[in-house]
Structure formats: C-alpha cells, structure tokens
Legacy VTK file of the C-alpha trace (Angstrom):
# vtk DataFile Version 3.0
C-alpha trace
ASCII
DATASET POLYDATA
POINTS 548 float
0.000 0.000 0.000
1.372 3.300 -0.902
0.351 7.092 -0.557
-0.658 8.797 -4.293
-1.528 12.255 -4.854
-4.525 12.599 -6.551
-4.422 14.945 -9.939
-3.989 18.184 -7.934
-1.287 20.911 -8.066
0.406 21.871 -5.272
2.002 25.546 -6.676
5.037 24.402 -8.785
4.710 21.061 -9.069
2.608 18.655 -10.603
1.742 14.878 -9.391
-0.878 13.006 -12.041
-2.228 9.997 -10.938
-0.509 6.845 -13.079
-3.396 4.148 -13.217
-7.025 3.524 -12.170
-5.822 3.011 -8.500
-8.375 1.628 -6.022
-9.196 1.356 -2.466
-10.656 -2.292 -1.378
-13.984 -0.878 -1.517
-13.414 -0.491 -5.144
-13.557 3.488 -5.373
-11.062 5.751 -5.011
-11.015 6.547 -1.013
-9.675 10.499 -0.095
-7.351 11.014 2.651
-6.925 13.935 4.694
-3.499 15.229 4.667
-2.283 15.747 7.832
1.332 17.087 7.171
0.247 20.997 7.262
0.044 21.270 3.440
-3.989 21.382 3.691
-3.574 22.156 -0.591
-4.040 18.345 -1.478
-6.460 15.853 -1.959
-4.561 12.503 -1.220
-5.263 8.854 -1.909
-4.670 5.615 -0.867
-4.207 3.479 -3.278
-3.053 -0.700 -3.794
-2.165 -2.795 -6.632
-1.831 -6.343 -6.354
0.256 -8.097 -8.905
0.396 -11.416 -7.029
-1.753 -11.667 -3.454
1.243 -12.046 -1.257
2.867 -8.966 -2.741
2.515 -5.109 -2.962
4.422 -3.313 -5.620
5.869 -0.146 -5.378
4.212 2.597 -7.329
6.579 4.428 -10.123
6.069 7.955 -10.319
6.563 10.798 -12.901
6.869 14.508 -12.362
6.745 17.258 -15.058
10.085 19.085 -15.520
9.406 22.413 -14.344
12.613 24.429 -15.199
11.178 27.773 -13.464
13.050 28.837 -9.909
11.387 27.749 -7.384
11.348 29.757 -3.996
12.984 27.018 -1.403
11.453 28.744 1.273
7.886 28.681 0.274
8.363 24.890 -0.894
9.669 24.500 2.891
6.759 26.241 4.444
4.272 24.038 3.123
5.513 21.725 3.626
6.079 20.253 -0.243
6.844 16.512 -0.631
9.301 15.432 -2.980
9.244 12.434 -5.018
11.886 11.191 -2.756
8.955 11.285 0.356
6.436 9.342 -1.460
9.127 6.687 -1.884
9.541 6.610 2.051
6.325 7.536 2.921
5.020 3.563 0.941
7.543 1.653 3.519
6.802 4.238 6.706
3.388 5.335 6.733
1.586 5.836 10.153
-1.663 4.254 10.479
-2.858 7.503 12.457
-2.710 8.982 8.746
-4.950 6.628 7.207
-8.620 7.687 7.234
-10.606 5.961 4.841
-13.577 7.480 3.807
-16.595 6.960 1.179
-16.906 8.905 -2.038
-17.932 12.302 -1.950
-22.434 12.144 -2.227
-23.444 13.435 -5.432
-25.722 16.462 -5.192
-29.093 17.299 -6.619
-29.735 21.059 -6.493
-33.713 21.860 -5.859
-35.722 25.428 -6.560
-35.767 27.315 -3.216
-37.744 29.497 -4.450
-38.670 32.425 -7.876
-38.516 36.108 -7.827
-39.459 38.136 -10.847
-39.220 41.855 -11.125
-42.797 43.075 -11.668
-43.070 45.595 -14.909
-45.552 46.550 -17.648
-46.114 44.291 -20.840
-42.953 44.363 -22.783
-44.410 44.725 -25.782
-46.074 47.742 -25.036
-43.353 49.386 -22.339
-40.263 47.886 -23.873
-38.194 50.311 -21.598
-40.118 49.819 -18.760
-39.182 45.929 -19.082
-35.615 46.478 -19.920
-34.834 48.324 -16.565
-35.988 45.523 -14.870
-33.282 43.090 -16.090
-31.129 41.921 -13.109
-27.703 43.601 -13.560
-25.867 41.983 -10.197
-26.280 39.551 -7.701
-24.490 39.477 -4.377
-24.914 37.448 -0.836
-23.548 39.008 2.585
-20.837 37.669 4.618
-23.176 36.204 6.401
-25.738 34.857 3.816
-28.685 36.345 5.260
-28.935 38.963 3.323
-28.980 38.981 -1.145
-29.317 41.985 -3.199
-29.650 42.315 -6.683
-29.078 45.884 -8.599
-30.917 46.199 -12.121
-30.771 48.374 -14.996
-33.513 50.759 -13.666
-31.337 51.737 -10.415
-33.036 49.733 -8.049
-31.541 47.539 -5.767
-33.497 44.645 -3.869
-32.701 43.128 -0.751
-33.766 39.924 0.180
-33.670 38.206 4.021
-33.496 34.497 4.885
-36.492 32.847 6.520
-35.402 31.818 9.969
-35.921 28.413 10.774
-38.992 27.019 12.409
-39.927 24.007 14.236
-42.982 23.449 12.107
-41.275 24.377 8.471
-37.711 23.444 9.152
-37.473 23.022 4.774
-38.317 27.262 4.632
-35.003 27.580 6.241
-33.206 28.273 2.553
-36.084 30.597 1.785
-35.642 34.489 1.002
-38.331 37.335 1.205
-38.138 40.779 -0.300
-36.406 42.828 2.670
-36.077 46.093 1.394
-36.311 47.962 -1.894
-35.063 51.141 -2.555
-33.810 53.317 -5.638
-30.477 53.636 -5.647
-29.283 56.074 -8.589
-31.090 57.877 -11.023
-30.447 59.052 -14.907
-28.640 61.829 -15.302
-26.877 63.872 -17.749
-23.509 65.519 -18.347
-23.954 68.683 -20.099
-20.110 69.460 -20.307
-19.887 66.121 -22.396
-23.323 65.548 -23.680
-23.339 62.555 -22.081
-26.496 60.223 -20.666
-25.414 58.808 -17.473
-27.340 55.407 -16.812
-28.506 54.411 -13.610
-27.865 51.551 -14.029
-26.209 49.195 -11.097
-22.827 47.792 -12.022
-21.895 45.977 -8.600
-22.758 45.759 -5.541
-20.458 45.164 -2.588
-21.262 44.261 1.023
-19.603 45.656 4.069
-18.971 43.662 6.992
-21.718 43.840 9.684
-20.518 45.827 12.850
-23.971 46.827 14.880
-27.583 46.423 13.796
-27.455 48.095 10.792
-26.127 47.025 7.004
-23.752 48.296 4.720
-23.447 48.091 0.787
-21.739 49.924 -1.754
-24.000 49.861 -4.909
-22.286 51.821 -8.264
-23.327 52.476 -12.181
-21.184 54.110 -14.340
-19.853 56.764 -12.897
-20.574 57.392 -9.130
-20.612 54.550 -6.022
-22.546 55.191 -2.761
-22.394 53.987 0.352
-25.950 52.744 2.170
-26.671 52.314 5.191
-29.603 49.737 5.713
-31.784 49.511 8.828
-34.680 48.740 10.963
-37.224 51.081 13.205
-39.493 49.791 15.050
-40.361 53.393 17.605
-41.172 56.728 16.437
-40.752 59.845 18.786
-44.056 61.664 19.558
-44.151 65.130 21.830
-42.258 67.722 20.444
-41.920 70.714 21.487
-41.788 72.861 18.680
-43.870 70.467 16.189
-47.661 69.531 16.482
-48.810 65.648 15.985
-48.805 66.446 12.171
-45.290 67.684 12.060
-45.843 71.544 11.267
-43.656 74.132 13.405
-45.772 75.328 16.261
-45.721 78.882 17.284
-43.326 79.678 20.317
-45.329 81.784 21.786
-47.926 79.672 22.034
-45.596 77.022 24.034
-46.503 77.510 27.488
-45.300 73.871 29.007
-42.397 72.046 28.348
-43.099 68.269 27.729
-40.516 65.447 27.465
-40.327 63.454 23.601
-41.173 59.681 24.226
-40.610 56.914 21.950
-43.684 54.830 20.979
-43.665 51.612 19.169
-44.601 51.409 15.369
-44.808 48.825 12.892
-41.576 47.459 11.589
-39.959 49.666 8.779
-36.377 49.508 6.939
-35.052 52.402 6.052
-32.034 52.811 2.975
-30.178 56.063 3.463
-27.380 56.727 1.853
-23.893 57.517 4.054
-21.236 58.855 1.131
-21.612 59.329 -1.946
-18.210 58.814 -4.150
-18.471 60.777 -7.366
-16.763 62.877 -10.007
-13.315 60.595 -10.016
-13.647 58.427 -12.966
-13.769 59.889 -16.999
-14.626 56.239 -18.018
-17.043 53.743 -17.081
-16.880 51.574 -13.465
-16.798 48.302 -13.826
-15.662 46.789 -10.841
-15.485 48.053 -7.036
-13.913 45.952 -4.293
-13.670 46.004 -0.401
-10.473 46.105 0.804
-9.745 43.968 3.674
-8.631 46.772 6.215
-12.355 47.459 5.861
-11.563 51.198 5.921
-10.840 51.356 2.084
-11.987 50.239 -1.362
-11.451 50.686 -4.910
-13.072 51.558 -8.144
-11.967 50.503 -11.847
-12.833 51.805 -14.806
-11.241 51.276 -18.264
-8.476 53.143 -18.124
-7.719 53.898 -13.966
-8.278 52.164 -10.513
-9.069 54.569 -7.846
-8.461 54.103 -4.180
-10.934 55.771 -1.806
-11.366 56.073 1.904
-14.914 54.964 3.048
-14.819 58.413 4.898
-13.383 60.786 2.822
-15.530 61.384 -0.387
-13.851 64.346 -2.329
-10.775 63.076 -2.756
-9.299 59.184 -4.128
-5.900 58.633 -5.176
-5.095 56.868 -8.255
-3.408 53.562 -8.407
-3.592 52.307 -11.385
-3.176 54.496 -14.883
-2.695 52.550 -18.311
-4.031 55.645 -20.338
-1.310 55.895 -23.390
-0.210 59.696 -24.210
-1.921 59.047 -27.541
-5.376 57.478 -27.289
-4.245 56.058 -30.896
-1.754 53.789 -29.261
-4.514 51.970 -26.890
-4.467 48.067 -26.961
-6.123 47.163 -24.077
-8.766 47.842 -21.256
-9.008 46.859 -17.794
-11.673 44.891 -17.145
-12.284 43.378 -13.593
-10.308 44.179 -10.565
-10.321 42.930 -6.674
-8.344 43.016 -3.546
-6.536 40.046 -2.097
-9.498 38.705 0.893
-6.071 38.890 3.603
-3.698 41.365 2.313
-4.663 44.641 2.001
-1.916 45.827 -0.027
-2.597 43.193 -2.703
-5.019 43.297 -5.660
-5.196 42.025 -9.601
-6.846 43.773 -12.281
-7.678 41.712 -15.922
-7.249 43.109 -18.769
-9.095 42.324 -22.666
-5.654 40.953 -23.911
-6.543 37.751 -21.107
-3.980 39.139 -19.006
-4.354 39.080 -15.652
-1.349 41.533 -13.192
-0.919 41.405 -9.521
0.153 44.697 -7.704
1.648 45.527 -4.381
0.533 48.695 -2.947
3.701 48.806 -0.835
6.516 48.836 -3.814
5.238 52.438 -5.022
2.300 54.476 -5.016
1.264 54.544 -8.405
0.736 50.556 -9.128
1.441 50.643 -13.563
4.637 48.148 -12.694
2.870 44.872 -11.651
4.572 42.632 -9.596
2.717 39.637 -11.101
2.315 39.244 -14.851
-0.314 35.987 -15.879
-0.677 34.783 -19.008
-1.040 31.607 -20.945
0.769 31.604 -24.688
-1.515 31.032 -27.484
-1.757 27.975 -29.023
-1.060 29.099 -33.320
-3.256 26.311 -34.291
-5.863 27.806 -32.467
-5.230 31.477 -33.426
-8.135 33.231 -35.590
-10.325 36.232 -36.272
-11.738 35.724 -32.960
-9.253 35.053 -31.341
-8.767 38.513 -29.168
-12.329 38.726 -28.467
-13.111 35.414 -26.895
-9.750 35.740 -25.007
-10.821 38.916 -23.003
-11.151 38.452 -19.158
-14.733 39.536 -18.220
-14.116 38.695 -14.227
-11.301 38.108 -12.072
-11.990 36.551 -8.689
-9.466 35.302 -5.726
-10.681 32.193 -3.812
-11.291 32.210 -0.194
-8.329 31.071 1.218
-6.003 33.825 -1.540
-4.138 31.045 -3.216
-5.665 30.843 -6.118
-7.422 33.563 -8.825
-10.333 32.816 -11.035
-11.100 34.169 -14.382
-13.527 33.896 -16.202
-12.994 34.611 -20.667
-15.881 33.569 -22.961
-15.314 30.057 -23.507
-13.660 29.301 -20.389
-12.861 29.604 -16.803
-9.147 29.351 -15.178
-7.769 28.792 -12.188
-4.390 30.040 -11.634
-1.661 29.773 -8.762
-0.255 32.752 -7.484
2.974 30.901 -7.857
2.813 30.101 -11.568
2.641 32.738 -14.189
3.177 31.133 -16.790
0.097 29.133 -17.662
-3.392 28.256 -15.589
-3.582 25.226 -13.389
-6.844 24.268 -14.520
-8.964 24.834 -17.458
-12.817 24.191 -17.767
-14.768 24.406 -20.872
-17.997 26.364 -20.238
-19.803 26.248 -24.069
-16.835 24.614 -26.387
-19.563 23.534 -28.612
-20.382 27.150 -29.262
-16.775 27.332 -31.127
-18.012 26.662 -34.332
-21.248 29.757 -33.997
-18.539 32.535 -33.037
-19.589 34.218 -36.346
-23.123 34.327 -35.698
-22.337 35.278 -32.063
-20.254 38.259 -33.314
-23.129 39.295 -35.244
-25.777 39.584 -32.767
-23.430 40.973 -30.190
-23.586 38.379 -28.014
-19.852 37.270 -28.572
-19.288 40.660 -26.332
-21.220 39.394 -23.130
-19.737 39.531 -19.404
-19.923 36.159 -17.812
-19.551 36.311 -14.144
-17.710 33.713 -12.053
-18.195 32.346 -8.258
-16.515 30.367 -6.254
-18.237 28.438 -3.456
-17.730 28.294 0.069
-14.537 26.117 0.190
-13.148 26.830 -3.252
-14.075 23.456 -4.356
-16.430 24.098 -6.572
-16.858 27.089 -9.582
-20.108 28.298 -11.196
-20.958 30.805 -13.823
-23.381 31.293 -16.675
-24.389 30.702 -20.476
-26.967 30.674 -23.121
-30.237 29.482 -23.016
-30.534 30.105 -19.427
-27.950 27.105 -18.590
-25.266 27.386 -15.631
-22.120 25.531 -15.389
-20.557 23.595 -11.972
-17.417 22.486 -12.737
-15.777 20.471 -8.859
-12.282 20.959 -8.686
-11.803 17.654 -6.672
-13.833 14.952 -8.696
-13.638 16.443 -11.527
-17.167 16.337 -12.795
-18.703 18.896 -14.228
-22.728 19.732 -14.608
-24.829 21.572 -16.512
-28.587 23.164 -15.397
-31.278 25.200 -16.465
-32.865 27.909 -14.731
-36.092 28.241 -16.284
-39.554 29.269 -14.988
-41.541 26.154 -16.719
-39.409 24.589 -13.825
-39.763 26.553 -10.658
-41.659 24.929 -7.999
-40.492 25.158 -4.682
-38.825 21.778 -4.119
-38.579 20.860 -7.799
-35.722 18.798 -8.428
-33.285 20.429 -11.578
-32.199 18.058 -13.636
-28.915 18.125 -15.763
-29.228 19.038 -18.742
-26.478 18.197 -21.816
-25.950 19.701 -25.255
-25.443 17.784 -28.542
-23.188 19.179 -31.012
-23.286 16.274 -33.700
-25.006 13.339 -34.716
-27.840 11.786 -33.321
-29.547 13.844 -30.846
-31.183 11.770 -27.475
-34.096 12.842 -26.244
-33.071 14.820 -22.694
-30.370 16.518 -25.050
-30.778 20.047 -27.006
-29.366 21.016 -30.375
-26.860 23.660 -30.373
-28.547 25.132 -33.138
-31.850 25.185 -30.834
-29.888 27.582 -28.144
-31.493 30.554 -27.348
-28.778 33.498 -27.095
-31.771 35.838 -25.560
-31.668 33.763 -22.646
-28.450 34.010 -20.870
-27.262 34.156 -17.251
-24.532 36.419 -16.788
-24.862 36.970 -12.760
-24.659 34.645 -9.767
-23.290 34.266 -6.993
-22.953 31.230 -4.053
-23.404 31.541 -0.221
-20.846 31.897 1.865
-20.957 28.891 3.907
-23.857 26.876 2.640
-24.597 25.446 -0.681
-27.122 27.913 -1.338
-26.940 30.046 -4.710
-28.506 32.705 -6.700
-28.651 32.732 -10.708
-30.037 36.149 -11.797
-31.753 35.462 -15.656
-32.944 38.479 -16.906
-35.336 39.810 -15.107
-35.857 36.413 -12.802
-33.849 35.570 -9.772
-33.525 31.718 -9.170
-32.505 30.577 -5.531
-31.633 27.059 -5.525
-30.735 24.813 -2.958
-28.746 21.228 -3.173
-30.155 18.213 -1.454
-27.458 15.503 -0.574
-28.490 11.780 -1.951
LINES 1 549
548 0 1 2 3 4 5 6 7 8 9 10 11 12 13 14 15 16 17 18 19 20 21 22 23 24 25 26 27 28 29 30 31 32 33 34 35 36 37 38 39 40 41 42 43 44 45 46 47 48 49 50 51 52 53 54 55 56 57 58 59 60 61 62 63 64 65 66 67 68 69 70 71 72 73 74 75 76 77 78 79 80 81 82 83 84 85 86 87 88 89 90 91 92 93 94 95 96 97 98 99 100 101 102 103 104 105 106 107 108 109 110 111 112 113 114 115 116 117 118 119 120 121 122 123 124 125 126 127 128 129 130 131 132 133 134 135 136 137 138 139 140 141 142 143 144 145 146 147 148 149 150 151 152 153 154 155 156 157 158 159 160 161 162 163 164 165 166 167 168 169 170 171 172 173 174 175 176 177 178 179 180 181 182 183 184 185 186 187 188 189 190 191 192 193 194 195 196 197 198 199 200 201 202 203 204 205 206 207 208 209 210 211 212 213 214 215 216 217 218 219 220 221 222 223 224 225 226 227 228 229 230 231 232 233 234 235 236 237 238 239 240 241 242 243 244 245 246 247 248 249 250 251 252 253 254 255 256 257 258 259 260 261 262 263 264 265 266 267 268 269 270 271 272 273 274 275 276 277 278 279 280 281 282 283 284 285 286 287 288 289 290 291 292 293 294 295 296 297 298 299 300 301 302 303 304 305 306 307 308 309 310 311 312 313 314 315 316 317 318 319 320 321 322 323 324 325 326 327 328 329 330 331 332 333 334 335 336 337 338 339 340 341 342 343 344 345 346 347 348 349 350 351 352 353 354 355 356 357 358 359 360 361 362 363 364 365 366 367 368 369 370 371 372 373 374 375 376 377 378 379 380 381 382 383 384 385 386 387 388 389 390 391 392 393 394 395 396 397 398 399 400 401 402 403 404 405 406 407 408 409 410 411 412 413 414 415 416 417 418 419 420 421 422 423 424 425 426 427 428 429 430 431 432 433 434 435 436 437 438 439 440 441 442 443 444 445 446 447 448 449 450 451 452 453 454 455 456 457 458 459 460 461 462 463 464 465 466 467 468 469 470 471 472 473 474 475 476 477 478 479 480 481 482 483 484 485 486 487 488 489 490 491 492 493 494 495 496 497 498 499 500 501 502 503 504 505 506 507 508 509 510 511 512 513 514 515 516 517 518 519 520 521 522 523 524 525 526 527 528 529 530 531 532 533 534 535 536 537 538 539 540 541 542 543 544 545 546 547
C-alpha cells in the first residue's frame, strides 16, 4: 500500500495519478493530509500483482525548469518524489482515514422572484430596466441583493428556521427595496449617465445596521440599511402632524417619548463617491482593512477612503499619451481577501497583473504578470475577443485567482505565471457559432464567475438560461437550467447536456436550438452553505442542493 496524490497541483509542481488506482472498496477513497500542506487531496491506493505482494508505485513529475522559492516549498511543507518513496515503507496508520466517495448532489428550486413591470411589448423600456444587472450574498448569507438596470436595488432576508417548516429555512423574502441612482446627464460632455447598477459590494456587519456599496457608471454610494421599530411623539416645537408650532404659544415644556410602530427599513445613503472616474466603473472591491476600497474603470483604478468622499488617489493608470496607441482595457479588478496591499486587475488581452501597494504608489509596474501563450493552431479572427477576461476573482483562502474569458474559466496559482492550473470548458460547442455570435453581439457578453464556500467548486453562466458547476476535486462537471416552466419550490433540476453532432437523445438540445436571448450572466454562491442565486434576466432563481 502506498500514498498517491490525486491529480492536484500543489504551486510548482505537478503529481498526475498513473493508473485507475483503487481502495478495497473499489472506489477511489480520499485522505486527509495531515502534514500541514492542507492544498491536497490525497489517496490511498493498492495494486496487487500477485496476493502475497505489494508493488511499489513508479512515479513521474513534469520538468518544471522555473526557480522555485525554497522557502515557500519548505513552508508548506512540499513533498518530494523522494517522500512518497519513504512515505510507501513508513506510513503511520494515524494517517490513514478511509472514507466513502464524496455524495453526489441534486440542487432543488428554493424558491422564484421576478421583477414586476408593464407588458414588454407595449413598455419595452419599462421591461428592460428591470433586467437583473448583479447579484451578491452578505458575509453572512442572510442577506442577497440584486441591482438592475432601472437603479433599483433589492434586498432579500433568509427565513429563519422554524420548528414546524424546518425546509423554509433556505427561503428568502423581499427585505427592502429602494432606488439607488437615477439618470442623469452631463452637459459638459453631452453625455447620458445610466442608472444603471454595475456591482454591488457588502460591508462587513458591525452593529444592527447594514452596509453596501451599490455603483453604475460613474458614481458609487455607500448605504446604510436599517430597521425602526419606535417613532418619537411630543415635540416641542412640532404639532402631531409635524408643522412648526408657534413659540409663543408654548406655554409647558413636555418630554419626547418613543412609541412603538410597525416594523420599517429604512435605505439612506452615508457617502456618496463621485466625479473621479472619466470612463465607465466596472468593478469596485472592499479592501480587507475594511476602511478602504477601490473603483476601476477602463483606463484607472481609484483608491478611496470609506470616509473621505472628495478626494481618491489613483493607483492604477494605463491611459497611453496618444489614445491612438490603446491596446487594451481593464476589465475586472479585486483586492486580495487577507492582504490589504494586494489586488489584480484583468485586462481584454486575457492578461491578468498582480500589484503591491507597498513597492510604489502609483501601481502601472505589476509585480505579477499571468498569461497563458496562445496555441497558433488555435489562433483566428476571434481570437482577441473570446480571449478577453470579463471577471477576475481570488478564492477564499487567496491562493488561487479565477477568471472567467468567454469560452472558459481558469484557475491560476499565485505561484505560476506562466500558464493556468486548470482549465474548464464552459460552451466549447459554441466554437463553431462565433460568427453568428459576433453578429448579434452576443460574442461581447460579461460572464460572471463564483466560487463556493470552500473553493471546491466554480459556477458561472451561459446561453439558453444554462449554468455551469465544474468540482475541482472529482472532476465532474454539470450543466442546469434555470427556467420558470421549472420553478416549484422543491422541484428537483435536472442536468441538462448539449449535442453538437449526430444523433440527438431525447433529454439533449441542439446547439442550433440555443437561445442566445436567454443568458445568465450573474450569480453568486453563499458563503458557507450550498445555497446560490442565478439572476436570468429579469428572474432571480434561488436554488438549494439536497445531498443523496
């Protein structure tokens, strides 16, 4: 019996598993690592060439002629090939924990939220500022709200559990609704300012009250959420109907009291963050000091203080002398969720940089450069377009960055530049439609990507109102629909495959039966639970999973 890394990487290096290996069970049977890695997946695995003998496992690493830091490899504790060789004659049994398979999962519908509007047909602009622009949970998970096009944001509260309904625990009800920017207009430009909502970012909870950050194109706020249940009555100076009494008609003093009321949320906004950015925001992100965040446009990444609003200092600047000589945009930026003098920006070349607020002031000199070399072969017209980053997210634990492009979604290592560790196909079969997609526009659409909880497991969006899981540990990958002909509380979503070629079964969809109207560009996954919300137009899906 020997010790075998499962197909994992571990920063530089890279262990593959060699054969179908097998615990006695008959399935592959995860260990936990116990030598302070806490990055691997290991398992045990045995291969009987004659039953009174164990053979030794050969192994093969990858060449990897990059330096390698020694003292980061001896921090975590790496394990050479040389270990696994001792670790198959000296293995404690306190390390070996067998355990079963991981239970597949079965997601169910929690519950349907549509944004009420006008017929379409008759108010088209009416129903097109009701589209769901962002989706976002708390750091809790109690709370989810969801910006649209028409400026509105929507928060949403978790049902508390109850003896008698334990199942409404995953539920959500509309908590608060508020309008959050409005149109306007720059005269000075003649340009129309959208209220639309770009992002919205949650603050840490500190007392009773909420805080979010909430942005369109051109100015973030800061709003403060919270509940009143008491209303003062007895002024002085103002009668029961709130007019200003005459003084001299004040001839006792009396003493305010506070009386109760029914309950009421109020949204008031704290700061409002304006007149810094030329371009368009597309991304803000909390810093993890909690007393600072940024803002990205195209061109520039701002950093503001949460109580300073007139002033931000720029970071980032890629703006070329001559506009002529632009090749690229940013496109997504975030802080690092530990260091707060870390954060990566993406760019539309698929670049992704990583920049140290504490080398200089002014950030243009990354100290990180990712990218993965193009394959010739592959190279065409569309090349440039489908390779452009639409979202850049760091996992939980900091190690690793997402990105999402419009074919696929990457994970990288913070210790490997030079290519992704892991590559998942989100709508290959939609390779061959690229012309028709460039077309109609839709070859210019901003998937989203989310991690869950423990940075197992990725999600994000396509056509025809599918979503993509792809689980980092197993492998597996699923596809589902988010559709309202299947939205019953407790309904049971059931994968859902695509056929490109050939004969076409009957749970399978043509490719060339795809609707491209239908597309889910926003989720987003709770932070503890495997809870998640897929925004489709102008429908918000909750769904749940349920653990066979």
């Amino acid at each position: 019996m020997v010790l075998q890394p499962a197909e994992r990487h571990c920063g530089d290096w890279s262990h593959r598993r060699l054969g179908p290996w097998c615990s006695p069970t008959g399935s592959p049977a995860p260990l936990s690592c116990e030598t302070g890695c806490g990055e691997g997946t290991w398992i045990l695995v045995c291969r009987l060439l004659v039953p009174t003998q164990v053979s030794l496992l050969s192994m093969e690493e990858d060449i990897d002629t990059r330096k390698i830091n020694n003292s980061f490899l001896r921090d975590h504790s790496y394990a050479t090939e040389e270990h696994f060789r001792l670790a198959s004659f000296s293995l404690p049994s306190s390390l070996l924990h067998w355990s079963k398979p991981p239970p597949s999962r079965t997601w169910t519908v929690v519950m349907t939220y549509q944004q009420d509007y006008l017929s379409p047909c008759l108010y088209p602009l009416s129903a097109l500022s009701d589209i769901i622009s962002t989706v976002e949970f708390n750091h809790t998970g109690e709370l989810l709200a969801t910006g649209d096009k028409g400026g509105r944001v929507v928060i949403f509260q978790r049902e508390q559990e109850s003896k008698n309904q334990v199942h409404r625990r995953g539920e959500y009800n509309v908590y608060s609704t508020f309008q959050s920017h409005e149109p306007e207009f720059d005269y000075l430009k003649s340009l129309e300012i959208e209220e639309k909502i770009n992002k919205i970012r949650w603050l840490p909870q500190q007392n009773a009250a909420y805080f979010l950050l909430s942005t369109n194109d051109k100015t973030v706020k800061l709003w403060k959420v919270s509940e009143r249940d008491k209303r003062p009555e007895g002024y002085n100076l103002k009668d029961e109907e709130g007019r200003l009494r005459d003084p001299a008609t004040i001839t006792t003093l009396r003493v305010p009291v506070l009386r109760p009321m029914d309950l009421m949320v109020e949204a008031t906004p704290r700061r409002v963050f304006a007149n810094a950015h030329t371009y368009h925001i597309n991304s803000i992100s909390v810093n993890s000091d909690y007393e600072t965040y940024m803002s990205a446009d195209d061109l520039r990444i701002n950093l503001w203080n949460f109580e300073i609003t007139n002033q931000s200092f720029n970071i980032v600047d890629i703006k070329p002398a001559n506009m002529e000589e632009l090749t690229e945009v940013i496109t997504a930026a975030e802080f690092h969720p530990h260091h707060c003098n870390t954060f990566v920006y993406s760019s539309s070349k698929g670049t992704i940089r990583l920049c140290d607020m504490r080398a200089s002031a002014l950030c243009d000199r990354h100290t990180k450069f990712f990218e993965e070399p193009e394959d010739p072969s592959n190279r065409s017209f569309f090349s440039e377009i489908i390779s452009s980053i639409s979202d850049v997210k760091f996992s939980h634990s900091g190690r690793y960055i997402m990105t999402r492009d419009y074919l696929t979604v990457k994970v990288w290592d913070l210790n490997m530049e030079n290519r992704p560790i892991e590559t998942y196909q989100v709508h290959d079969y939609l390779r061959s439609k690229l012309c028709s997609l460039y077309e109609n526009d839709c070859i210019f659409d901003k998937f989203e990507c989310v991690w869950n909880g423990s940075d197992s497991v990725i999600m994000t969006g396509s056509y025809n109102n599918f979503f993509r899981m792809f689980d980092r540990n197993t492998k597996r990958d699923v596809t589902l629909e988010a559709s309202r002909e299947n939205s019953k509380p407790r309904a049971i979503l059931k994968p859902r495959k695509v056929c490109v070629g050939g004969k076409r079964r009957k749970d399978e969809i043509s490719v060339d039966s795809l609707d491209f109207s239908k597309k889910i560009l926003h989720t987003a996954w709770h932070p503890s639970e495997n809870i998640i919300a897929v925004a489709a137009t102008n429908n918000l899906y909750i769904f749940q999973d349920k653990v066979n």
